[in-house]
Each structure stands twice: as structure tokens, then as C-alpha cells.
C-alpha distance (Angstrom), angle and dihedral (degrees) to the residues before:
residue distance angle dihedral
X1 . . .
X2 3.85 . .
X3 3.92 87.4 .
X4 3.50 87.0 65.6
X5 3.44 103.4 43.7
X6 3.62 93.3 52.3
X7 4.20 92.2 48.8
X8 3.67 84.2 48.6
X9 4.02 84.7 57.9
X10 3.61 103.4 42.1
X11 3.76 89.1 44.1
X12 3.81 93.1 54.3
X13 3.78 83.3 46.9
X14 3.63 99.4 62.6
X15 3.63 88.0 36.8
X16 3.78 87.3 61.9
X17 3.51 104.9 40.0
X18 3.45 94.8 48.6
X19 3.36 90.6 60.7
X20 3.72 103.6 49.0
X21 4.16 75.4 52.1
X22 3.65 89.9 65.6
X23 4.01 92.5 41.5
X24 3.99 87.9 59.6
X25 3.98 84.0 64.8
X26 3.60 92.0 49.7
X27 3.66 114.7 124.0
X28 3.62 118.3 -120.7
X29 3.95 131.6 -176.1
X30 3.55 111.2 -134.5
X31 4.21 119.3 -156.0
X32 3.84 119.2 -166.6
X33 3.61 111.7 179.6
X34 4.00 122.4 -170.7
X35 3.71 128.6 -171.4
X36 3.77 117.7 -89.3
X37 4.38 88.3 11.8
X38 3.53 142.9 99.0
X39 3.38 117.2 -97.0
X40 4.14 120.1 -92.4
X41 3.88 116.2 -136.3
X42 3.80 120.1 179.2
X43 3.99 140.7 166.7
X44 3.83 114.7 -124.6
X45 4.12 137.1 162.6
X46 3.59 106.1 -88.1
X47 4.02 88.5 -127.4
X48 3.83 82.6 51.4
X49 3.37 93.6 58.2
X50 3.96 119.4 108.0
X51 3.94 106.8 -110.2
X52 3.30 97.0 18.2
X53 3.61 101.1 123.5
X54 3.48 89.8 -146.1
X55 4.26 125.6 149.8
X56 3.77 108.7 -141.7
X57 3.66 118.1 -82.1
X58 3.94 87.3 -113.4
X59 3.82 92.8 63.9
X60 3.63 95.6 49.3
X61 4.07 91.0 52.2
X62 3.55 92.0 49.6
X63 3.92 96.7 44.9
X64 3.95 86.5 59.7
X65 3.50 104.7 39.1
X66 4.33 69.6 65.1
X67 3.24 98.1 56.8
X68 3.78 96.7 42.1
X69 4.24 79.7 57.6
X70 3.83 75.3 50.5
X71 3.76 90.1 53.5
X72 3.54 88.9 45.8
X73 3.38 101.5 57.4
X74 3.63 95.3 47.4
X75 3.73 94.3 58.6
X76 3.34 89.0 50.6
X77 3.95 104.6 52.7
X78 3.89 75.3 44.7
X79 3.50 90.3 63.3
X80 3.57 92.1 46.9
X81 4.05 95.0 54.6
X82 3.88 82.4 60.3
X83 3.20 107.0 61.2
């Protein structure tokens, strides 16, 4: 039962970091707006954004290729228990 629990974990984990690796490619409009000037609009990454608190989108791609290892490995000792 711990097999599964910890699959069920690592799964979610991927599922979740993969995600906020797609978010970092979000586009976001950016307004800056200084006294006595037009208003500035412009298109950047979401992860590129100042503030956004973001990690790189490399990081998050490489944390859940580790956790579908993670996965991996669980099914595996899984499989062992069964046999």
C-alpha cells in the first residue's frame, strides 16, 4: 500500500510542476505608467515577469522528469510486492 501512495505522490508531482512549467510561458501584458507620459504596455513570459516569484521554466521540467523516475520506481517495487 505504501507503493501506491508514494506513485500517487510523485505522479501528482509531475502533474504539478509541469504545469507551473507551462505558466512560466504564459503571456502577460505589462503597464508602466510615469507622470506626465503615455502609458507603456508590453507582452512578456509570465516567469519573466518582475515579481513573479517564478523558478525558470528549465528547473521545473527537470524537477518532474524526477519525480516521474519517482513514479517509476514506485511501480516497479509495486511490481515486485506482487509477485
Amino acid at each position: 500500500m505504501e507503493t501506491a501512495i508514494d506513485y500517487a505522490e510523485a505522479y501528482r508531482g509531475a502533474k504539478d510542476l509541469v504545469k507551473l512549467a507551462k505558466l512560466t510561458k504564459e503571456p502577460v501584458v505589462l503597464t508602466k505608467k510615469e507622470a506626465g507620459k503615455p502609458r507603456e504596455e508590453s507582452v512578456v513570459a509570465y516567469g519573466d515577469a518582475p515579481g513573479s516569484g517564478l523558478s525558470p521554466t528549465k528547473e521545473y521540467a527537470e524537477r518532474a522528469l524526477n519525480e516521474i523516475l519517482g513514479a517509476s520506481l514506485a511501480l516497479d517495487a509495486a511490481i515486485g510486492f506482487m509477485k
